[in-house]
C-alpha positions in Angstrom: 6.4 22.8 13.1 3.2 24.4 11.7 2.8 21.5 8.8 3.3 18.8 11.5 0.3 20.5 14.0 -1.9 20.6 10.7 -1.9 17.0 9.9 -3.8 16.3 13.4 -6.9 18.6 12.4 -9.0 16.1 10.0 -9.7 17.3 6.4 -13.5 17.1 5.9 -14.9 15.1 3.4 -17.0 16.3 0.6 -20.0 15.2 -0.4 -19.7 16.0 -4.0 -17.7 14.2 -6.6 -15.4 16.5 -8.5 -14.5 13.8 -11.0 -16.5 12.9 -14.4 -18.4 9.5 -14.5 -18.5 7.9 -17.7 -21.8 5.8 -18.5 -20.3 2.3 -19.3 -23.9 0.5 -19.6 -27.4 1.6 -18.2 -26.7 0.4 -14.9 -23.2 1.2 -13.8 -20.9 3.5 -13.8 -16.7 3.8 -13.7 -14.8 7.1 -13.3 -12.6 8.2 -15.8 -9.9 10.7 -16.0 -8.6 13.7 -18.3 -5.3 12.9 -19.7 -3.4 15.0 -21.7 -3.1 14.4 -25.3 1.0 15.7 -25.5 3.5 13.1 -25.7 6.1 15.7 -24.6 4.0 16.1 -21.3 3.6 12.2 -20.7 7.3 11.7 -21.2 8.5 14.3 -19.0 6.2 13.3 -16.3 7.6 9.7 -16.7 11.5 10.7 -16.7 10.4 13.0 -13.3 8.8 9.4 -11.8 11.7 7.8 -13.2 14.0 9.8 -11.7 12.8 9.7 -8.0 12.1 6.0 -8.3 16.0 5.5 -8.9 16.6 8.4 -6.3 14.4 6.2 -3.5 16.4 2.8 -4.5 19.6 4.3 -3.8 18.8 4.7 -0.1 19.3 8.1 0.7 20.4 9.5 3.8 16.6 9.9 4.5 14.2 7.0 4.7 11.4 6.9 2.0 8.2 7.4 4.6 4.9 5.4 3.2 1.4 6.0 4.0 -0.8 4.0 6.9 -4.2 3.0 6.5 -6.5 4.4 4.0 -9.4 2.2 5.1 -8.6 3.4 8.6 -8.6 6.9 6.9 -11.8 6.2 5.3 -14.1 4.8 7.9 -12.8 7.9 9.7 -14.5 10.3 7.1 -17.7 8.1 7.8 -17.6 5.1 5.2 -19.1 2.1 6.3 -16.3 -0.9 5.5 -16.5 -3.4 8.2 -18.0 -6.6 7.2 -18.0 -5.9 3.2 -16.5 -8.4 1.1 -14.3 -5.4 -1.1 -13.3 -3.7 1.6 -12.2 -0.8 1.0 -12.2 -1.4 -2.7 -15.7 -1.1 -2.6 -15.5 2.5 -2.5 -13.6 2.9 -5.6 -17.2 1.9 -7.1 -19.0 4.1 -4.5 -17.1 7.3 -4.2 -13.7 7.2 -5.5 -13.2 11.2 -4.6 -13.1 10.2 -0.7 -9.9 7.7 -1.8 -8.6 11.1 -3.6 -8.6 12.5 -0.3 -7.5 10.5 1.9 -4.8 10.0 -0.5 -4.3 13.5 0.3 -4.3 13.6 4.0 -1.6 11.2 4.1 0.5 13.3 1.4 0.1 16.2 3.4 1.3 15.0 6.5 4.6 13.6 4.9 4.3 10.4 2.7 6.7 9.8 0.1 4.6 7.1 -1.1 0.8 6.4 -1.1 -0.8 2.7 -1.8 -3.6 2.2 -4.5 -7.1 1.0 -3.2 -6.8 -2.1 -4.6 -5.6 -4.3 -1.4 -9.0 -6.5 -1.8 -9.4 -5.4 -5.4 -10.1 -8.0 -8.2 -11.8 -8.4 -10.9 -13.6 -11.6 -9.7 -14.4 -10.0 -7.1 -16.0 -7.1 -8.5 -17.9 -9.1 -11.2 -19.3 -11.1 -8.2 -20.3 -8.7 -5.6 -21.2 -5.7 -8.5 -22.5 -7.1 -11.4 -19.8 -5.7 -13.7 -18.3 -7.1 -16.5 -14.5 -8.4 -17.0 -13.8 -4.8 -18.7 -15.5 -2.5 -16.8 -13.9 -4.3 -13.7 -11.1 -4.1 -14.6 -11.5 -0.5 -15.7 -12.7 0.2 -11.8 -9.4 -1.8 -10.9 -7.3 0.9 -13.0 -8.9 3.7 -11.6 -7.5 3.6 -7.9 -4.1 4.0 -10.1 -5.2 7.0 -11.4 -7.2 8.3 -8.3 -3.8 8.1 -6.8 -2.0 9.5 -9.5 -4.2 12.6 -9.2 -4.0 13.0 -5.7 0.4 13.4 -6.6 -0.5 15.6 -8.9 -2.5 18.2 -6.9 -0.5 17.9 -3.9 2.8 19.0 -6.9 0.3 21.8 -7.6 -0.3 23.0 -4.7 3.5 24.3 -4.4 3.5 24.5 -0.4 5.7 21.7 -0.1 8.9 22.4 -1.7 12.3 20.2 -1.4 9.6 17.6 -1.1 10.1 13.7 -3.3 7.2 13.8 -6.4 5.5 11.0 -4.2 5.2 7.2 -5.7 2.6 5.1 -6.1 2.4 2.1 -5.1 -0.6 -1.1 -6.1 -1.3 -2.7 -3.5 -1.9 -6.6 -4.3 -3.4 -8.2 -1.5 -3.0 -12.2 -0.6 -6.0 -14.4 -2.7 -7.6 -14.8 1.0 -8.2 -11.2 1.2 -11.3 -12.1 -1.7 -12.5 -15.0 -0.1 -13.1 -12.6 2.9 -12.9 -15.4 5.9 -9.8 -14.2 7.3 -7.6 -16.6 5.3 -5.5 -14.2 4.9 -4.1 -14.3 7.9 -3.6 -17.8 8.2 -2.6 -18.9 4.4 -5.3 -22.2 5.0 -5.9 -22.0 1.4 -2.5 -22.5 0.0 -3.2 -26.6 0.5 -5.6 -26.6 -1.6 -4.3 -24.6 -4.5 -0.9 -24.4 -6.8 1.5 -22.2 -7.3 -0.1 -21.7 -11.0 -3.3 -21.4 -9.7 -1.8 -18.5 -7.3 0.0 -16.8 -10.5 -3.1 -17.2 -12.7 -5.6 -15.3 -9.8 -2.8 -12.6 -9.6 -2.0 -11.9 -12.9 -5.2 -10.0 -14.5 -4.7 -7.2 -10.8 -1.2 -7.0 -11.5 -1.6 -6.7 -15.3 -4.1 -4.2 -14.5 -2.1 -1.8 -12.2 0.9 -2.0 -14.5 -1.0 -0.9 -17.2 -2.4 2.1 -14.9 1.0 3.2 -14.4 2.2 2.1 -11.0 5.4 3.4 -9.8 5.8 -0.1 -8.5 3.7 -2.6 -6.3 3.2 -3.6 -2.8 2.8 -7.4 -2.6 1.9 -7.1 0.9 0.2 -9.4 3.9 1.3 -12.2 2.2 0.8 -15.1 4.6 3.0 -17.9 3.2 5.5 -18.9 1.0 4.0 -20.7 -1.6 2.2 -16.8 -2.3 5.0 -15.8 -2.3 7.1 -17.5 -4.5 3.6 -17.3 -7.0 4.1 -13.5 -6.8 7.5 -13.8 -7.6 7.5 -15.8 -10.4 5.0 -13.6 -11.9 6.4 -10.1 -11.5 9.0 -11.7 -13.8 6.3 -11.7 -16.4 6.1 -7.9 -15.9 10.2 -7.2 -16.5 9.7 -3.4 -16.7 8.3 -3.7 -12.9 9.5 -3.1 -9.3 8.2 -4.2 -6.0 8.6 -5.1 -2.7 7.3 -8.1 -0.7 6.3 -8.1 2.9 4.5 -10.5 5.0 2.0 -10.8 7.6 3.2 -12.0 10.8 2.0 -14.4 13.9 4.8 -13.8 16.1 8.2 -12.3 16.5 10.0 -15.5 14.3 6.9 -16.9 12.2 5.0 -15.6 9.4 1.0 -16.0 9.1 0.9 -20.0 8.4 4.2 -20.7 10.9 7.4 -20.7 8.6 9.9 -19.1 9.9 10.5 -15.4 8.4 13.7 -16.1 8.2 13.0 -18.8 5.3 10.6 -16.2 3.6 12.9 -13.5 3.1 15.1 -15.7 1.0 12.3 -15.8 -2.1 13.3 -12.1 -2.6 16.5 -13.7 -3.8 14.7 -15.1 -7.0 14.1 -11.8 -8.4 16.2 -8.3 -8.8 12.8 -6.5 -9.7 12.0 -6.4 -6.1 13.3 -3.4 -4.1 12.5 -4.2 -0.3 11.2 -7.4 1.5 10.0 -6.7 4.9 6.2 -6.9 7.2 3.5 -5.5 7.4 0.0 -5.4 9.0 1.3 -7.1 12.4 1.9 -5.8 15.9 4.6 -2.8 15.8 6.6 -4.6 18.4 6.7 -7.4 16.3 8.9 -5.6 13.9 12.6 -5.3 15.5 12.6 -8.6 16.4 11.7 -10.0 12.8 14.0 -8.0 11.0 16.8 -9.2 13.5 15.7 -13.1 13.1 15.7 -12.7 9.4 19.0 -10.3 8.8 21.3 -13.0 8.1 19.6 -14.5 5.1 18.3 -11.2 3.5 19.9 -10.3 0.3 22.4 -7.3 1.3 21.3 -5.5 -1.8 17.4 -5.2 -0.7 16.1 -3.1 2.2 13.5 -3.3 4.7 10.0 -2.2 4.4 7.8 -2.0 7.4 4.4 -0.9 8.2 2.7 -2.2 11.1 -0.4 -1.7 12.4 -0.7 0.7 15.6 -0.9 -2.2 18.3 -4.7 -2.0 18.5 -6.4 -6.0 18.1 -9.1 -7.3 15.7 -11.4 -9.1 17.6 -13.8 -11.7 14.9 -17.1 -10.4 15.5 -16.3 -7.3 17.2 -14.2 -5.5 15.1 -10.8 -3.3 16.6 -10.4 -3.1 20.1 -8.1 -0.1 21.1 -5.1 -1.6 23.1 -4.2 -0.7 26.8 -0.5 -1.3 26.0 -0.3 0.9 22.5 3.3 1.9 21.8 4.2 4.9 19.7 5.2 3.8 15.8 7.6 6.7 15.8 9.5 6.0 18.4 9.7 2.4 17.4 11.1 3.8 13.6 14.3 5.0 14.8 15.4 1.2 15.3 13.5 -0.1 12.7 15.8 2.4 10.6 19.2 1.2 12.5 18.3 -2.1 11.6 18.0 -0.9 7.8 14.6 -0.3 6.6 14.5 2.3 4.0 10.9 2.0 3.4 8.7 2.8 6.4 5.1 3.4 7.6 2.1 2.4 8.8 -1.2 0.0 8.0 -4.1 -1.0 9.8 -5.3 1.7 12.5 -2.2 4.5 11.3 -3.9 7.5 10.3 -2.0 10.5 8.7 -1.2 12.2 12.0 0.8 9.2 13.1 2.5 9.2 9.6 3.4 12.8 10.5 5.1 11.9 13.7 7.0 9.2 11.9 8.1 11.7 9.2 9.1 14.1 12.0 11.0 11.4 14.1 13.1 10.1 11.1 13.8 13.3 9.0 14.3 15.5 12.6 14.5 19.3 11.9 14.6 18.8 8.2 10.5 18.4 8.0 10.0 22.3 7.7 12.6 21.7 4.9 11.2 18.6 3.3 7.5 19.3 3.9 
């Protein structure tokens, strides 16, 4: 139980940046990474990613554990976040070798899959509130692919893990409210106002991006209605070669964000076979069990569940998180989340790598020291 006691000590954060910056124009910079120059190498490495990725869809015996929150993880080591229009995106720009190690942390403490700093990522978005240019945006975009691919790679390297999944990666592609950063995204107000094509045409230059990175696949996540969704949908088919899942942010225990009913959302995954999982995320952890049930007549028996929920704590506008007197424990809640059938499970707002650890533990029992 030694690995599982280490992931509560916190890994400090260094102040230097071990990475090379590339001068793109006198006034800003975007990291850039070594890659090698052997075919051979790139297409083993992809057959190995390959490989697991099909391993994962099968749904093991064991669950496939994701991260929790790497904003959470990184306002921990310090970064200031609240009240920035890039969120945690920002940082990328800032000081992408704090993302590298939170990515880390969380692969430490047992996750099988870690999520690209990209949730409020766009190239819009980083044109407007950094001066950048289309390219070098959506360079910075690419570079939380790689920043994640990197952190998988050391953690390989580091050889104290063995019997351990090569860990995915996963780009994150938040909902279009997430940019205009007045908490539309948990409501979905905007969808009246725009089209489904006007969805799909903000989308496609992220998810064209993180495809071209290299995702393993991509997390279409808090997605607040089902005109988004549907969007999303209809453009991952313009990406045939890619997976994903789709999850949703949630207002009660029946209704997504803008008040449908779950159980209608969960039957868009049944216009695409490229998605792997369909589930919530970034809602109240006893939200969860009673979702899934509402919604398990209409999912397609072919996908799983994915579920990452906050840890209970509320956002209060104005004031920022405010720790809840009622706070349940994610991991005990996992071992029904699992009966019901979710295969993909972990963590977002307010889950730090510690709680991913007990989760891990919980669901994997005495095989961690095996696995981990």
């Amino acid at each position: 139980m030694t690995r599982l006691a280490n992931c509560f000590v916190k890994t400090p954060l260094t102040a230097s940046h071990s990475m090379s910056a590339c001068c793109l124009s006198n006034k800003f910079q975007v990291w850039t990474f070594q890659r090698s120059n052997d075919s051979g190498d790139h297409r083993t490495e992809n057959n190995l990613r390959k490989g697991l990725f099909s391993e994962s869809l099968r749904m093991a015996e064991d669950p496939v554990i994701l991260d929790g929150g790497l904003a959470t993880e990184l306002e921990a080591a310090g970064l200031k976040l609240q009240g920035d229009p890039l969120w945690s995106a920002r940082i990328l720009h800032m000081n992408p070798q704090a993302i590298k190690e939170a990515h880390g942390r969380f692969l430490h403490c047992g996750a099988d899959v870690i999520t690209t700093a990209t949730y409020q990522a766009s190239v819009e978005g980083f044109v407007q509130h950094l001066g950048l240019t289309s390219e070098l945006a959506s360079q910075l975009l690419m570079s939380g692919v790689e920043l994640a691919k990197q952190a998988v790679q050391d953690f390989m390297a580091d050889g104290a893990y063995p019997g351990r999944r090569i860990p995915l990666v996963a780009g994150s592609v938040g909902p279009y409210g997430a940019f205009l950063h007045d908490g539309s995204e948990y409501s979905g107000a905007y969808e009246e106002r725009m089209s489904k094509d006007e969805l799909k045409a903000w989308h496609r230059p992220q998810i064209q991006c993180l495809v071209s990175a290299g995702v393993d696949l991509i997390a279409m996540e808090t997605i607040p209605s089902l005109k988004e969704a549907e969007a999303l949908v209809e453009l991952l088919h313009e990406f045939p070669n890619s997976k994903a899942w789709l999850s949703f942010s949630c207002k009660d225990a029946q209704c997504i964000s803008n008040g449908r009913r779950f159980s209608e959302a969960v039957q868009v995954a049944r216009r695409s076979k490229q998605l792997v999982a369909i589930g919530v995320n970034c809602c109240e952890p006893t939200l969860v069990e009673p979702l899934l049930e509402s919604a398990a007549p209409h999912k397609n028996p072919d996908l799983s569940w994915v579920v990452y929920p906050n840890n209970g704590d509320k956002w209060v506008k104005g004031i920022g998180w405010q720790t809840s007197e009622n706070k349940v424990c994610l991991a005990d809640l996992s071992t029904n989340w699992r009966r019901q059938g979710a295969a993909w499970i972990g963590g977002c707002c307010r889950v730090s790598p510690a709680d991913i650890a007990a989760v891990r533990h919980q669901l994997h029992g005495s095989k961690w020291n095996e696995t981990a």
